[in-house]
N, C-alpha and C positions, 0 to 999 in steps of 0.2 A: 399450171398457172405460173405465171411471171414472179419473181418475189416479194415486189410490192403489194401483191394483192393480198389483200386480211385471209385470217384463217374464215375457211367456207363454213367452218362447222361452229359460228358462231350464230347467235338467237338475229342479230340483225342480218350477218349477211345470207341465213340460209330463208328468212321471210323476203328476198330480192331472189334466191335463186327457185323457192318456191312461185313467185309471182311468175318466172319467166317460164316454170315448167306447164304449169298452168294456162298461160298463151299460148305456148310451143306444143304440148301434149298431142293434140293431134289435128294436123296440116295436111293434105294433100299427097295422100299415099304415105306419111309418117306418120307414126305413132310411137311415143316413149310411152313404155312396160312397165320397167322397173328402175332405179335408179339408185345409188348410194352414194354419198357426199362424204368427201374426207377432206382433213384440214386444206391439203394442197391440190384436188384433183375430184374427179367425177366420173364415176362408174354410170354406165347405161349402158339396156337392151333396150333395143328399139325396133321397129318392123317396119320398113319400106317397100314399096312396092318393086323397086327396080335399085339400080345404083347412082341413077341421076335424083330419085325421090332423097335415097340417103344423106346424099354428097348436101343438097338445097335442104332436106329437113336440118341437118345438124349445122349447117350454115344460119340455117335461121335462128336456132337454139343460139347458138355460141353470139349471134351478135344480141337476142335479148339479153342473153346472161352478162356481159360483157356493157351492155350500156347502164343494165342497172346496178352493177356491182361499182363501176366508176362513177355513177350517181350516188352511189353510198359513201365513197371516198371521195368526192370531191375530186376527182382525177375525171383524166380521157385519155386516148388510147389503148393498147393493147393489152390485151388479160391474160391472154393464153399463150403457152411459150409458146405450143406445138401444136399441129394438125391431132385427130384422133387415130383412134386406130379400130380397126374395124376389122370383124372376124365372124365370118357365115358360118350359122352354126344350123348343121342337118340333121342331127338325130335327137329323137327325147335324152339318151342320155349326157351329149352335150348339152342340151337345155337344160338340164335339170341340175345338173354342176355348176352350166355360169349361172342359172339364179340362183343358186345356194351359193356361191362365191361374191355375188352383188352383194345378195340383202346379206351377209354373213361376214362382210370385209373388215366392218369397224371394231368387230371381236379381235380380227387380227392385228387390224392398227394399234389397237389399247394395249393387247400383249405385248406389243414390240417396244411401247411406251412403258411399259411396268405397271399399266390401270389394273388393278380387278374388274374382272368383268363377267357376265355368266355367259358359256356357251350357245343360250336356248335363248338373251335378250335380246328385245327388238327396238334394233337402229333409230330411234325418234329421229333422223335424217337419210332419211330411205323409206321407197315406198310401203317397206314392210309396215311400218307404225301405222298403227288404225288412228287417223285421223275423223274427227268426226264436225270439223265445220272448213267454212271455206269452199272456194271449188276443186274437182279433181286435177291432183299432180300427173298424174299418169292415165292415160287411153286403155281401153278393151282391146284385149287382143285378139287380133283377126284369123291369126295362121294358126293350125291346127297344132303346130308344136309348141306354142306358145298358149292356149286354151286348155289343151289337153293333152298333148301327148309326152310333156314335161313327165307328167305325172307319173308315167308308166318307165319314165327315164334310168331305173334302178336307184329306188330314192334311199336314201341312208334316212338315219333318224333324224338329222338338220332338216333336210329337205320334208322332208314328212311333216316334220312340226312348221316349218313353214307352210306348204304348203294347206294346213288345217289353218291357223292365221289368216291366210289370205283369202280363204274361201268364206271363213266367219266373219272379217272385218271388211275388206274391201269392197263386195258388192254394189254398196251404195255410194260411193267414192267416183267411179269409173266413168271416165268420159265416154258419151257411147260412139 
């Protein structure tokens, strides 16, 4: 993000980035997964069909995120310094690392800050947090790595207790 733009990980501006995940969630061969919000920056797995779905899904993402976070600030123009970065990931156990590095980021952000924080708590800005009103932030995942095959990924205990989380809260969340 640009410097002017508020920290993300604020209660207003993550109800703007929440609203744009929830439009964006799932488009036309894209689908956001999972997500984690940090004061400057935004983690996302997402699933496209091709690399023209990708390139137009996160295009789209970035300008809802972008009109409504300058609607918060009373600004226009640009939000984001930089393009994304983007990295195909083929096996369960890369899947199962970068979701345990997503939902798992803001543990490391707080350490670096000197927060206490538990290992095993969950992100309330990230798809991890069981939400239970509102509509869904994040899509059903389509691809078998992403449904199932994470799981088999060599899960350490993060991932394990995530993945139990995710299977007890999120069900009824999921865009289909």
């Amino acid at each position: 993000m640009l410097p002017h733009v508020w920290n993300l990980r604020s209660r207003r501006a993550f109800r703007q980035l929440a609203a744009a995940f929830a439009d964006g969630c799932n488009c036309a061969g894209f689908r956001l997964i999972h997500f984690s919000v940090q004061g400057n920056h935004i983690h996302l797995i997402v699933e496209a069909a091709d690399a023209d779905q990708l390139a137009r899904g996160l295009q789209g993402l970035a300008v809802r995120i972008a009109r409504r976070l300058n609607q918060m600030m009373g600004r226009t123009g640009k939000v984001f310094a930089d393009r994304y970065h983007a990295h195909i990931l083929r096996s369960p156990a890369e899947v199962a690392s970068a979701v345990a590095y997503v939902l798992g980021n803001f543990v490391v952000h707080a350490l670096r800050r000197g927060d206490p924080v538990s290992a095993t708590a969950l992100d309330p800005y990230s798809s991890a947090f069981a939400t239970r009103t509102g509509p869904p932030l994040v899509a059903r995942p389509e691809t078998w790595l992403l449904r199932i095959g994470w799981r088999r990924g060599g899960a350490t205990r993060q991932s394990a207790e995530l993945d139990q989380v995710l299977l007890e809260s999120r069900p009824d969340k999921l865009a289909a």
